[in-house]
C-alpha angles and dihedrals in degrees: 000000000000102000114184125249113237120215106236098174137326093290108036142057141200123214102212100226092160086064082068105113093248087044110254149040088268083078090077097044092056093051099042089056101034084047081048091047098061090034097066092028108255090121131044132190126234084012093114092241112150114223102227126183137149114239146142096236128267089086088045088061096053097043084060101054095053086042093059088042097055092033103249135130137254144223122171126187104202135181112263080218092061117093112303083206087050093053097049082046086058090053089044089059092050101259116133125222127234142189100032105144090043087054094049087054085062096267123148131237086249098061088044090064090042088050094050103042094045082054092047096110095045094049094044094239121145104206127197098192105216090202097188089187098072107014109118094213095068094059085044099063086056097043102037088034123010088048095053088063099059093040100055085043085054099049095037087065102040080238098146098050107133095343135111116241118224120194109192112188138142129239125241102141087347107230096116098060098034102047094043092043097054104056098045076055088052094037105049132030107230101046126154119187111206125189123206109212127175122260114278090014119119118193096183094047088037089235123168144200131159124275154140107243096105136218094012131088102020106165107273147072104248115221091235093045096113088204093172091071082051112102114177141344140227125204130206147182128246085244094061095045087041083057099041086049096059089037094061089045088050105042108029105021104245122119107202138175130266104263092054085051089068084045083064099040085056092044093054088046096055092039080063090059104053135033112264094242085059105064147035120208122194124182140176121249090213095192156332118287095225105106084038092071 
């Protein structure tokens, strides 16, 4: 799953996940925990078992892919906030949506699964719960393979001689950020790991407001957030993020999602506190804007 890496300016990088043929990183992480999955057995093929998980999208695309692939079904609870784009994109791909009555009630994602999983028996359903938040192997596609990407380009180009590395990411299950972070942090000497985080929002202390940078910042801790590599965070507001967003449309060429909007917002922040000979970023563009508009 080999993306390119854009040049943004003489000191950062982009790595083009959007460019992913799913459309985003989250590709990698579904393959990497539905191929687990049958590996170890928690999964079998031709056995009738349903693949479930809550998302808000990105990762229900991909889980769909590798579905069809390995020939399961799949039922997705998804936030009625989320993208409605997004959500007609899942049942394209062949993914079901559940729970929409009970989210339109005012439930969460979270107590759709419960609910379903609870019923599972009475409706004659065989799950296999993906549970991103706290399945290693989500956190393992980005540290055994997202990270190795970055890290040869790095080293192809002599980029990280005498320099200090600086990885900038948000945290939705976390994997991204954790697993890419950690080995830059194994791999080079002078690393610092930054999350972007919206404003309000407070991943150590798992507090929550509404907004539209999606797919970050979603109200928990996740168990494979490796919140000790972590140094510092930078907040910002959905109209930073909205105007890096279209700067980087406008400018570069690349329409990106919101999220990676705020990726920008952080880059442009840290870029302000060294000079630019002194440091490498690199940052992930998570996705396309396109179900965003």
């Amino acid at each position: 799953m080999l993306t390119p890496i854009y040049k943004l300016n003489n000191g950062a990088y982009l790595k083009l996940e959007n460019m992913n043929f799913g459309g985003s990183h989250k590709v990698r992480s579904a393959k990497r925990m539905i191929e687990d999955a049958i590996i170890s057995g928690s999964l079998i093929k031709g056995s009738g078992q349903i693949i479930i998980e809550k998302t808000g999208g990105n990762l229900g695309v991909g889980l769909a892919i590798f579905a069809n692939k390995y020939g399961f079904e799949l039922e997705l609870a998804v936030g009625l906030s989320y993208s409605y784009a997004k959500r007609k994109m899942l049942e394209i791909y062949g993914a079901k949506l559940i729970g929409i009555e009970m989210l339109e009630r005012g439930a969460r994602p979270k107590d759709v699964i419960e609910h379903y999983l609870v019923n599972a028996k009475k409706m004659g359903k065989n799950y296999f719960y993906v549970d991103q938040f706290n399945n290693h192997s989500n956190f393992l596609a980005h540290y055994e393979e997202t990270s190795k990407e970055i890290i040869a380009y790095a080293k192809s180009l002599m980029l990280v001689k005498d320099k200090k590395i600086i990885y900038v990411g948000g945290v939705g299950s976390g994997a991204s950020t954790s697993g890419i972070g950690l080995a830059l942090k194994e791999q080079f000497d002078d690393v610092e790991i930054i999350v972007v985080q919206p404003k309000g929002c407070d991943i150590e202390k798992e507090v929550f407001v509404e907004h539209n940078l999606q797919g970050i910042a979603v109200g928990v801790k996740p168990a494979i957030y490796l919140s000790n590599i972590v140094d510092r965070y930078i907040v910002c507001s959905e109209e930073d993020a909205y105007r890096c967003q279209k700067w980087l449309a406008r400018e570069h060429g690349i329409f990106c999602g919101n999220s990676s909007g705020a990726n920008i917002y952080a880059i442009k922040q840290v870029q302000k506190q060294y000079h630019q000979e002194e440091v490498i970023v690199f940052s992930l563009i998570y996705d396309s804007g396109d179900c965003y508009v």
